[in-house]
C-alpha positions as CSV (number, residue, x, y, z in Angstrom):
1,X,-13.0,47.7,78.5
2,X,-15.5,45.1,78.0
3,X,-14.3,44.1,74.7
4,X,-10.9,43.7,76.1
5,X,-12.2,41.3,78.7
6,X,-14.0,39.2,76.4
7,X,-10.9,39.4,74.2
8,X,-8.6,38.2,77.2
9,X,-11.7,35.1,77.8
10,X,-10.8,33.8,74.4
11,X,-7.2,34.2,74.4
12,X,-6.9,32.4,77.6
13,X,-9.6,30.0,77.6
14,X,-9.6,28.6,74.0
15,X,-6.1,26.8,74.7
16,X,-7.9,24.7,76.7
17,X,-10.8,24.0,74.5
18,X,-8.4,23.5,71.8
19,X,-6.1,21.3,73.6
20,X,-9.6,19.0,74.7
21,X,-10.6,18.7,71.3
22,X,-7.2,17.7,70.4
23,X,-7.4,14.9,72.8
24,X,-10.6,13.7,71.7
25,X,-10.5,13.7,68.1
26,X,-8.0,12.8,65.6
27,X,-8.6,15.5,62.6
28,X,-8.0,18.7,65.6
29,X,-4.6,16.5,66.8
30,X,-3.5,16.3,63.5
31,X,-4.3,20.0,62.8
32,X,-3.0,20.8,66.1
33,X,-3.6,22.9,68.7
34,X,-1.4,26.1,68.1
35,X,-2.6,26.2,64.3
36,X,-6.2,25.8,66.1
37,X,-4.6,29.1,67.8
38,X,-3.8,30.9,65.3
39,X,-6.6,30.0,62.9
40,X,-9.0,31.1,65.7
41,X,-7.1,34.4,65.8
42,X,-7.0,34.9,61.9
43,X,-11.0,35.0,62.2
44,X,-11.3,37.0,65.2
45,X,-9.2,39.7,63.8
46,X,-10.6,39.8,60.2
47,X,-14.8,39.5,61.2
48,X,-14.3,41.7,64.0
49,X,-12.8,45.0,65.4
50,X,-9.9,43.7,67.3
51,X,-8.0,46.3,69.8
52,X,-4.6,45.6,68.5
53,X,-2.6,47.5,71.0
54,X,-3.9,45.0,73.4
55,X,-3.0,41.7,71.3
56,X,0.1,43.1,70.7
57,X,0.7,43.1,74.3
58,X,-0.8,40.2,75.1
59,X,1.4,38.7,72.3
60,X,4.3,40.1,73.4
61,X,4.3,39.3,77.2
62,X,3.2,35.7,76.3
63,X,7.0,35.1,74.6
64,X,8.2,36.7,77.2
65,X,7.2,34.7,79.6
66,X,7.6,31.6,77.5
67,X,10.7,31.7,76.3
68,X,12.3,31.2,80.5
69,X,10.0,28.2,80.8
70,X,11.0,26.7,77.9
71,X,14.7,26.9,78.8
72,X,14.3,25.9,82.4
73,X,14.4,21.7,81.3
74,X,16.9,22.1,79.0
75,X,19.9,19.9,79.0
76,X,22.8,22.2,77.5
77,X,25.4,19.5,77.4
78,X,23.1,17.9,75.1
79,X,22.3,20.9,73.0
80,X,25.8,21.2,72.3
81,X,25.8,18.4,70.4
82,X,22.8,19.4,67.4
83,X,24.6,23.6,67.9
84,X,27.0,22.9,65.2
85,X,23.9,22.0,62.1
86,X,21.7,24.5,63.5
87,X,24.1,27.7,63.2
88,X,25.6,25.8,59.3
89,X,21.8,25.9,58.7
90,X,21.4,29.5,59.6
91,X,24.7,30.8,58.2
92,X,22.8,29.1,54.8
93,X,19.9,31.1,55.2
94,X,21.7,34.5,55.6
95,X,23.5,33.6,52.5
96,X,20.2,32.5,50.7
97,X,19.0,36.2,51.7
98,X,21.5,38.0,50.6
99,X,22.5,36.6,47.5
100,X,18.7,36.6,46.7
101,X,18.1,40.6,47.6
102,X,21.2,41.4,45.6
103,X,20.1,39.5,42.6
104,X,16.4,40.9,42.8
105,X,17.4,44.3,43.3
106,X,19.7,44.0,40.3
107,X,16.9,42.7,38.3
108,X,14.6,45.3,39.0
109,X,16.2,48.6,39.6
110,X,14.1,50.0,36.5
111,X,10.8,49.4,38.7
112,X,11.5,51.4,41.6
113,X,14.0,53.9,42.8
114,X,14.8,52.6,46.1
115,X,15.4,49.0,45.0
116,X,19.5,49.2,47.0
117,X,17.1,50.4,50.0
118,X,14.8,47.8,49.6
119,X,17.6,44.9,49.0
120,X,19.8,46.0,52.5
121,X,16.1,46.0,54.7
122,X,14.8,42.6,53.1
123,X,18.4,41.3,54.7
124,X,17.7,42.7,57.6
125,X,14.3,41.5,58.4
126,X,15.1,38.2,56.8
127,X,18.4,37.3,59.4
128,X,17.6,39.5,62.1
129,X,13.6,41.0,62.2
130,X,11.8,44.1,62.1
131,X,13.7,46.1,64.5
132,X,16.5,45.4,61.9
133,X,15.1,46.4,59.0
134,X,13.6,49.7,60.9
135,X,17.3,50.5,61.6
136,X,18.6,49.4,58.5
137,X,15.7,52.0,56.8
138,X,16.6,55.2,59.0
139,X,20.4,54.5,58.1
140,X,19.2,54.6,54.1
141,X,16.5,57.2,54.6
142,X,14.0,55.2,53.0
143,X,10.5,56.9,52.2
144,X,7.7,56.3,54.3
145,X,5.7,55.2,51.6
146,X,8.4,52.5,51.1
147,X,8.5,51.3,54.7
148,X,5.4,51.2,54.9
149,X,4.5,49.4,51.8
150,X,7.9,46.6,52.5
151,X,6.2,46.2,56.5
152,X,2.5,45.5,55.2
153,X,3.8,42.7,52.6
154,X,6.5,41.4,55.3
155,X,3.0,40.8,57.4
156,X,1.1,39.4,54.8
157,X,4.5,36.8,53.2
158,X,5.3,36.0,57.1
159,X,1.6,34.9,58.0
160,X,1.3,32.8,55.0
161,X,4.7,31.4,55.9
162,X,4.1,30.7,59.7
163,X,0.9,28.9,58.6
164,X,2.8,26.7,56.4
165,X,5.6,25.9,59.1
166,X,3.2,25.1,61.5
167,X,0.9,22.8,59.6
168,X,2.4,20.8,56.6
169,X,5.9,22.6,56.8
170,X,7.9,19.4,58.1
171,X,6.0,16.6,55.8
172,X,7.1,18.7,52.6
173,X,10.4,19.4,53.8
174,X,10.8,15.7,55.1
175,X,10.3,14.6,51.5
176,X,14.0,15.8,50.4
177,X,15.5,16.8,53.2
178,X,17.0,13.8,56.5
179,X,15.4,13.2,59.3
180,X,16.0,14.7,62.9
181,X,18.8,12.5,64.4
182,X,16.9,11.1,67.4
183,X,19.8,9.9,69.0
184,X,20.9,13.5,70.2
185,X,17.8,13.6,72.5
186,X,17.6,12.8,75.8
187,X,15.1,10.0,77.3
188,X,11.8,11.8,77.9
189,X,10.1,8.8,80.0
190,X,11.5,9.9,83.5
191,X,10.0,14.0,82.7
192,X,7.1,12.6,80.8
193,X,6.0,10.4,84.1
194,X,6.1,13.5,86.2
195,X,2.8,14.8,87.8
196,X,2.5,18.3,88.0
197,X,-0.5,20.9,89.2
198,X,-1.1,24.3,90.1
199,X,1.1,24.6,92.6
200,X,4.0,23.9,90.4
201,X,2.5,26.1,87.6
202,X,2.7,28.7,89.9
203,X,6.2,28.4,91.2
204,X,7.1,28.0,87.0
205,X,5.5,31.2,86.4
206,X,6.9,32.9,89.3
207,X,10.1,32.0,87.9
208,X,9.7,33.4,84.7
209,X,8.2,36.7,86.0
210,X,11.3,37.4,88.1
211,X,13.3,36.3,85.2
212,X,12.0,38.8,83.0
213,X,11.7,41.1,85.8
214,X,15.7,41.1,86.6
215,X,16.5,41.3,83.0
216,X,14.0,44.4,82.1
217,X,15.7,45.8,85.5
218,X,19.2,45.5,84.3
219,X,18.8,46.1,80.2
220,X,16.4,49.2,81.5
221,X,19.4,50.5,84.0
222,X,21.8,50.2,81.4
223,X,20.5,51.6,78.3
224,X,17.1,53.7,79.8
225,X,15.2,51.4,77.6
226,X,13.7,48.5,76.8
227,X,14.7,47.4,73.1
228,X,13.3,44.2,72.1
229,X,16.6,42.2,71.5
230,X,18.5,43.2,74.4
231,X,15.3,41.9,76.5
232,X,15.1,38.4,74.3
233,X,19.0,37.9,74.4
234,X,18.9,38.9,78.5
235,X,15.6,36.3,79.3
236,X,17.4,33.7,76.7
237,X,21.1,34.3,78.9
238,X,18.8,33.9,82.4
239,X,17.0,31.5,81.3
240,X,19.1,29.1,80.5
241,X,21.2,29.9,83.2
242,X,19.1,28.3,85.2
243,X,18.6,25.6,83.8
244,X,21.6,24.6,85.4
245,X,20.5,25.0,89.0
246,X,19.2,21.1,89.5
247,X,16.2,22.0,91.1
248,X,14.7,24.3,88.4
249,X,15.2,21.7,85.6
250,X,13.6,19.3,87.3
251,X,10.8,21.9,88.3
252,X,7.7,19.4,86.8
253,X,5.7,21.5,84.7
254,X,7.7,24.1,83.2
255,X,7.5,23.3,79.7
256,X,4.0,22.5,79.3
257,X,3.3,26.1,81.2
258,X,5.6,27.3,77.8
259,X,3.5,25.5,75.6
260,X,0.2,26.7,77.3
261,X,1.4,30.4,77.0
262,X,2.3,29.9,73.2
263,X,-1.2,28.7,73.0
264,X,-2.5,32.2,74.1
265,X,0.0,33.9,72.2
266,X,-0.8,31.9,69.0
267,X,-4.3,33.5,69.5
268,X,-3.4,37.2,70.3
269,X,-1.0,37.4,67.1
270,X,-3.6,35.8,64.8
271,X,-5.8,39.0,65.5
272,X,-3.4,41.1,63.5
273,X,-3.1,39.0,60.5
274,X,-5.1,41.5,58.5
275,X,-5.6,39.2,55.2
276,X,-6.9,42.3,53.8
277,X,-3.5,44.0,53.1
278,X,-2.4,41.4,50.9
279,X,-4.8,43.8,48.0
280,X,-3.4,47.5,49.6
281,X,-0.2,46.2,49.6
282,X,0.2,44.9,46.3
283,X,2.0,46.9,44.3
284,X,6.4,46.9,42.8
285,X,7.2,47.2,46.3
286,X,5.1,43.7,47.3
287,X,6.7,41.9,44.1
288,X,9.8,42.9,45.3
289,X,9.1,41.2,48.8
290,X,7.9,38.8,47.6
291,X,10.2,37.5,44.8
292,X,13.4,37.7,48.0
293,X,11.0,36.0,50.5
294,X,10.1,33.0,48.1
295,X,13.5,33.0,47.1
296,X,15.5,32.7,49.3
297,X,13.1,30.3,51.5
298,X,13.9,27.9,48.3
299,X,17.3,28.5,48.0
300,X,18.0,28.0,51.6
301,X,16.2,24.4,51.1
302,X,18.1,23.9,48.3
303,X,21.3,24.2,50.7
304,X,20.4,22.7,53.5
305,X,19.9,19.6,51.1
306,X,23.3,20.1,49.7
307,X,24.9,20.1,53.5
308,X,22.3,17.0,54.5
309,X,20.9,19.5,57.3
310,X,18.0,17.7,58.8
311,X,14.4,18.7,58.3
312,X,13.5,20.1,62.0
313,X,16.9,22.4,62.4
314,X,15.8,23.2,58.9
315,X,12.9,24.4,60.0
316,X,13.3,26.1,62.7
317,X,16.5,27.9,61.2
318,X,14.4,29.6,58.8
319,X,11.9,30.3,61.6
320,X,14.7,31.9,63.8
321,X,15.7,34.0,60.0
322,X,12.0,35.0,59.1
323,X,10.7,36.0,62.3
324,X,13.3,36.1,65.0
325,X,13.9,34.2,68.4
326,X,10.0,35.0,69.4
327,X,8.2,32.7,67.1
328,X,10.5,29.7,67.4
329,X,8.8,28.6,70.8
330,X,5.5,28.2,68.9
331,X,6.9,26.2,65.7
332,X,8.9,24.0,67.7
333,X,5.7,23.0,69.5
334,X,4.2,22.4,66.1
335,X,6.5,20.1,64.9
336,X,6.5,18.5,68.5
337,X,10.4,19.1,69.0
338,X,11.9,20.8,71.9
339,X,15.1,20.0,72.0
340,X,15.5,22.6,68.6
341,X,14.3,25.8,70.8
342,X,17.7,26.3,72.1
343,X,19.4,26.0,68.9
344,X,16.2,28.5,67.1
345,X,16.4,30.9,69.9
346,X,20.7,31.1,69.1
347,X,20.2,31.3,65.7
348,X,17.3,34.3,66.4
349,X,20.0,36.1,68.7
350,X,22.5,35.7,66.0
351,X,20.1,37.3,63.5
352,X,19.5,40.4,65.3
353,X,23.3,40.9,66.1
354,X,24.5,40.3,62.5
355,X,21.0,41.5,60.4
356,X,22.3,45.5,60.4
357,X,25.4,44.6,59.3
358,X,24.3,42.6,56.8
359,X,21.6,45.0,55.5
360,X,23.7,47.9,55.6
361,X,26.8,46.2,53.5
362,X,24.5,45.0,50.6
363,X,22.5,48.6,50.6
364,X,25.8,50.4,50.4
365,X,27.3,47.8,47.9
366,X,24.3,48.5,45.3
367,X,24.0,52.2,45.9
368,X,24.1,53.8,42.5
């Protein structure tokens, strides 16, 4: 119990400390504070015994919370107009991911047995996440060993991955690929101005707990459940629902009560980077991983270039592909851009509607 509420000090308070020190010296503002976050929990998790079921809920509930008060100030009128690149862009990377498990699977079905298997669960964690590809594997009747061999590299790829997207991600990609077009954002200066305090924070949080409240009410009612996507998609629909109640989108304070929250959730899913799995996990299965994640990262570049898709939408397309709808929040506030959340968290919801389908057809199409 104690270690739990030291663990919920640090999650909580080091957003602050790392947001001061971000203020006050250049290096930690370039570095950021969400990488801050996440570095923090990388360290914490791998030097100490970290209760994981707790940072898994404290992770969880963070996005959940963040995702409404995110959405509250957005313009959707405006989105509309940067909706078409963002959905070419992921369209591009379900391709990339497809083509890319086929090919590899082709390549080395002497290595392993259950390379079809493998192939049809790397699309579906790829477009859609790990509730996809944990589907996609009970349809196959994959082994366990298998699953859990493809999950432990997926954790150790994706960390690597996240870490690059959220520190030097958008000056590599900015090197080939055009810039955001600036001119599809709205003015800032009147929302920047605004003064907000606790009283606000609390009436933004409020918010977002009855949001999620009336959508875990209804999806529960409905299915006697709570599956992850039908949660994301319901706070996603409500939240931006009310965005277009006037007085909620200009609540001050909603979107920097987001970013704080991503902040503690950048923390809490740091502690389960386990850097130590990258040796247990390497084995045919982890090359296998590997070879589609690298791949097909590259080739959907390599696209994106060929359509001139611009280097944010880029980036958070691939975030939406990778690691679903709950980590675009936090790499949007890396590269400092809200006005791609709406269009990540689309693409995300896309993913996990279209990911089993996906999976499943190339499985079946390589079965021996």
């Amino acid at each position: 119990m104690a270690g739990m509420l030291v663990l919920g000090v640090v999650f909580v308070g080091f957003p602050a400390l790392a947001r001061w020190g971000a203020r006050r010296w250049r290096a930690l503002e370039w570095i950021s504070p969400i990488v801050l976050a996440y570095l923090l929990g990388i360290a914490i998790g791998n030097l100490f015994d970290v209760d994981t079921d707790f940072a898994t809920s404290v992770s969880e509930a963070m996005v959940l919370l963040a995702i409404p008060l995110l959405l509250f100030s957005t313009d959707v009128r405006k989105w509309l107009r940067i909706a078409r690149p963002a959905m070419i862009s992921f369209g591009l990377a379900a391709v990339s991911v497809m083509t890319v498990s086929a090919a590899t699977a082709w390549a080395l079905a002497d290595r392993h047995a259950e390379t079809w298997k493998m192939a049809g669960m790397t699309v579906g964690v790829y477009t859609g996440g790990t509730p996809n590809m944990s589907a996609i594997g009970v349809a196959v009747d994959v082994s366990d060993e298998t699953f859990v061999l493809m999950n432990g590299a997926d954790v150790v790829l994706s960390a690597s991955y996240l870490l690059f997207l959220m520190t030097i991600g958008r000056r590599v990609l900015a090197r080939f690929l055009p810039a955001f077009d600036v001119s599809n954002q709205e003015d800032e200066s009147e929302d920047e101005r605004s003064e907000f305090g606790w009283q606000q924070v609390a009436a933004a949080l409020g918010l977002a707990v009855l949001v999620g409240g009336i959508v875990a009410g209804v999806v529960l009612l409905i299915t006697g459940e709570l599956p992850v996507a039908a949660v994301i998609l319901g706070i996603t629909t409500l939240g931006l629902a009310a965005s277009f109640v006037p007085r909620i989108r200009a609540l001050p304070g909603t979107y920097e009560t987001g970013e704080y929250l991503l902040l503690i959730f950048a923390v809490a899913i740091g502690t389960l980077a386990d850097v130590r799995e990258l040796a247990d996990s390497f084995s045919d299965v982890f090359v296998f991983v590997a070879v589609v994640f690298v791949a097909a990262i590259l080739l959907h570049y390599f696209l994106a270039r060929l359509f001139r898709i611009d280097t944010d939408t880029v980036l958070i397309t691939s975030t939406a592909a990778v690691f679903g709808p709950a980590f675009v929040g936090p790499v949007a506030a890396a590269i400092g851009n809200r006005r791609i959340i709406v269009s990540g968290l689309a693409a995300g919801v896309l993913g996990y509607a279209i990911g089993n389908y996906a999976g499943l057809a190339v499985a079946y199409l390589l079965q021996p």
